[in-house]
C-alpha positions in Angstrom: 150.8 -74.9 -37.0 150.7 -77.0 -40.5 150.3 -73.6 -42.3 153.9 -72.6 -41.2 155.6 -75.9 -41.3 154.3 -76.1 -44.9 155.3 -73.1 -46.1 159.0 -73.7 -44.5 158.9 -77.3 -45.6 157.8 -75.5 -49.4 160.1 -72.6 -48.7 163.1 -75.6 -48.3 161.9 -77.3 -51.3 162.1 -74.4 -53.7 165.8 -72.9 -51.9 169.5 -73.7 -53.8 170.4 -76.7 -50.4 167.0 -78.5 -51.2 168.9 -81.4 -52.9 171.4 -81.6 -49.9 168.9 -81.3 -47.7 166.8 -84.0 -49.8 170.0 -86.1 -49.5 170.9 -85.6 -45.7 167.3 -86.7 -45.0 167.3 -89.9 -47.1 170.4 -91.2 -45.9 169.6 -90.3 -42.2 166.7 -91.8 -42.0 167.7 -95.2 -43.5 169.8 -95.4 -40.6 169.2 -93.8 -37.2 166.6 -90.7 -38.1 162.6 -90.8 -37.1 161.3 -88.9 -40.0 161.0 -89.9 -43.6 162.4 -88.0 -46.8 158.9 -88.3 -48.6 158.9 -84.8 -46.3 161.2 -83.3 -48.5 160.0 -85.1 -51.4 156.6 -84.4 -52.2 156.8 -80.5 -51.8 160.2 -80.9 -53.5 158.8 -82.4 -56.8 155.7 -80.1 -56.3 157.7 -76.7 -56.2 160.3 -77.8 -59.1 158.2 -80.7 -61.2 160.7 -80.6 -64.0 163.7 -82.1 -61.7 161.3 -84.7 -60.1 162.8 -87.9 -61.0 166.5 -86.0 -60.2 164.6 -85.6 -57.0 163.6 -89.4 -56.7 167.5 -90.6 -57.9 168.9 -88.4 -55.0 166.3 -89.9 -52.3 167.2 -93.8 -53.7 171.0 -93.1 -53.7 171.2 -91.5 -50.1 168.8 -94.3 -48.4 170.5 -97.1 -50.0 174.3 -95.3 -48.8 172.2 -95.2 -45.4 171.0 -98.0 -45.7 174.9 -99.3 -45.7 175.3 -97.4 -42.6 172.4 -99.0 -40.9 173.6 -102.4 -42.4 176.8 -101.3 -40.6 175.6 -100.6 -37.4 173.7 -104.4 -36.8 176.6 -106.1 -38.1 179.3 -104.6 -36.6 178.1 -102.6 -33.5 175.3 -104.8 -31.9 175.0 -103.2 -29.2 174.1 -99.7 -30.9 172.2 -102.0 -33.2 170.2 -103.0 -30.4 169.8 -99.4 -28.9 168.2 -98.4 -31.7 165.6 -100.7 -32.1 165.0 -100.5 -28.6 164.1 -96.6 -29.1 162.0 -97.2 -32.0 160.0 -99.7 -30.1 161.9 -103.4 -30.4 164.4 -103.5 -28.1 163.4 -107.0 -27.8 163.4 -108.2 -31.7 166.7 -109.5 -32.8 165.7 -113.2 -32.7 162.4 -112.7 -34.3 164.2 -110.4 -37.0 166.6 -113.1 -37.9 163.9 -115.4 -38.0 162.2 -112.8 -40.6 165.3 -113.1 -42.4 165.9 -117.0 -42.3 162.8 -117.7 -43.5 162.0 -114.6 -45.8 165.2 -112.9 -46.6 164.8 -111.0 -49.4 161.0 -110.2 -49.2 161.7 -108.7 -45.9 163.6 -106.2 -47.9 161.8 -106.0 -50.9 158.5 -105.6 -48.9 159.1 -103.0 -46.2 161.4 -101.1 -48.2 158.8 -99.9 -50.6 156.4 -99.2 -47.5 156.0 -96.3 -44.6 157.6 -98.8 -42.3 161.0 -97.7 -40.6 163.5 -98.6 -43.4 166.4 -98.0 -40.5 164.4 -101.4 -38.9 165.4 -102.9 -42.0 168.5 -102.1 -42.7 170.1 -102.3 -39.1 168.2 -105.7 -38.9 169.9 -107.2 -41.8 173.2 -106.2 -40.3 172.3 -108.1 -37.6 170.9 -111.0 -38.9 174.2 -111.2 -40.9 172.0 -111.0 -43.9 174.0 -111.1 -47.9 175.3 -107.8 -48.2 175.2 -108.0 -52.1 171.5 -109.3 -51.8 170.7 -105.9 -49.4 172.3 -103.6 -51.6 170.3 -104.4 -55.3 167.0 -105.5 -53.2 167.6 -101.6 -51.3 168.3 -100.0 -55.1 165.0 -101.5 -56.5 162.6 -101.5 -53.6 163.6 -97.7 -52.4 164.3 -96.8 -56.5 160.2 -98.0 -57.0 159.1 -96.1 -53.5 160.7 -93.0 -54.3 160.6 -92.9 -58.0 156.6 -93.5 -58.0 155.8 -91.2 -55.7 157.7 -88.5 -57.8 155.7 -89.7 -60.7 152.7 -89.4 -58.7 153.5 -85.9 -57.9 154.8 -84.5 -61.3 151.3 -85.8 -63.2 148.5 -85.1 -60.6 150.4 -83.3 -58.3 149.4 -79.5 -59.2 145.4 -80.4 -58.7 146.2 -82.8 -55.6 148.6 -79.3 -53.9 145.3 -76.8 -54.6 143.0 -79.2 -52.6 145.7 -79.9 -50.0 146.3 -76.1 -50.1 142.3 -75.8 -49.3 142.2 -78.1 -46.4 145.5 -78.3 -44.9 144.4 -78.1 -41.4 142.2 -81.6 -42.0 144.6 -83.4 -43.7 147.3 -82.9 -41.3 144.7 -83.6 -38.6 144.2 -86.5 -40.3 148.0 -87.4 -41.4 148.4 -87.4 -37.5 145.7 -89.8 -36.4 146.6 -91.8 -39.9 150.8 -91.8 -37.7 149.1 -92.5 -34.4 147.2 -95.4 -35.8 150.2 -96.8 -37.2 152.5 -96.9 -34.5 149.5 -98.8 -32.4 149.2 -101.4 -35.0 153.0 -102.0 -35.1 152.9 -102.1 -31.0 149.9 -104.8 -30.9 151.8 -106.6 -34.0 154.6 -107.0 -31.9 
């Protein structure tokens, strides 16, 4: 199962619509979409490391546009604002969010947007909490620029020796990627 999904996710990577793809991905998932565009990413910048920082620019410009959507969505449709976090497990939030924001404001932002926590829980929450637009959109620019541009980095300099021992045991570290997803979602459930 990880074999295939590797080589199509590599296949994708390598193709002429990886960069819209890369793109589609990043803004989706700054939004409304589950999975995140390190995905695309990594195998992107380890098929093609010559274009890896055109990689990382497309991923920061398409979250942060998403991000404006997801900004979008908690400020001016509640509601869907409140559907949303509600499916990705905080349906119950919104006054502890605007508390995160009335007392930490910008770290929230700067923070969680550089980590593998939901960014759409960021960005929909700042529309709620009625959060500085102007503030969200350079915090958003350098917290996703420094996620997305390091882990390019990352990739272009070690990333040939890191793909031939992920190549070797892909079956272990997707075993382990999974319990390393499942033990994440259980600490944000008992955090909240």
């Amino acid at each position: 199962m990880f074999r295939k999904t590797y080589d199509w996710v590599m296949g994708l990577a390598g193709s002429r619509h990886a960069s819209k793809a890369l793109a589609a991905v990043s803004f989706a998932e700054s939004s409304f979409f589950p999975i995140p565009p390190d995905v695309m990413l990594a195998p992107m910048v380890l098929a093609r490391p010559d274009r890896a920082f055109v990689y990382a620019g497309i991923c920061t410009a398409a979250s942060v546009l998403g991000g404006l959507l997801g900004y979008a969505i908690g400020f001016y449709l509640e509601p869907v604002g409140m559907w949303l976090l509600s499916v990705i497990g905080h349906a119950d939030g919104k006054a502890a969010f605007e508390k995160w924001f009335a007392d930490w404001g910008l770290w929230v932002i700067l923070i969680k947007g550089a980590t593998p926590i939901p960014y759409k829980l960021v960005t929909i929450t700042a529309g709620l909490a009625q959060f500085s637009l102007i503030t969200f959109i350079w915090a958003s620019v350098l917290t996703r620029g420094f996620r997305f541009f390091a882990v390019a980095a990352i990739l272009k300099y070690f990333g040939p020796a890191m793909l031939k021992e992920f190549e070797k045991r892909i079956a272990l570290y997707g075993t382990l990627g999974i319990v390393a997803l499942v033990g994440l979602v259980v600490a944000l459930k008992m955090l909240t």
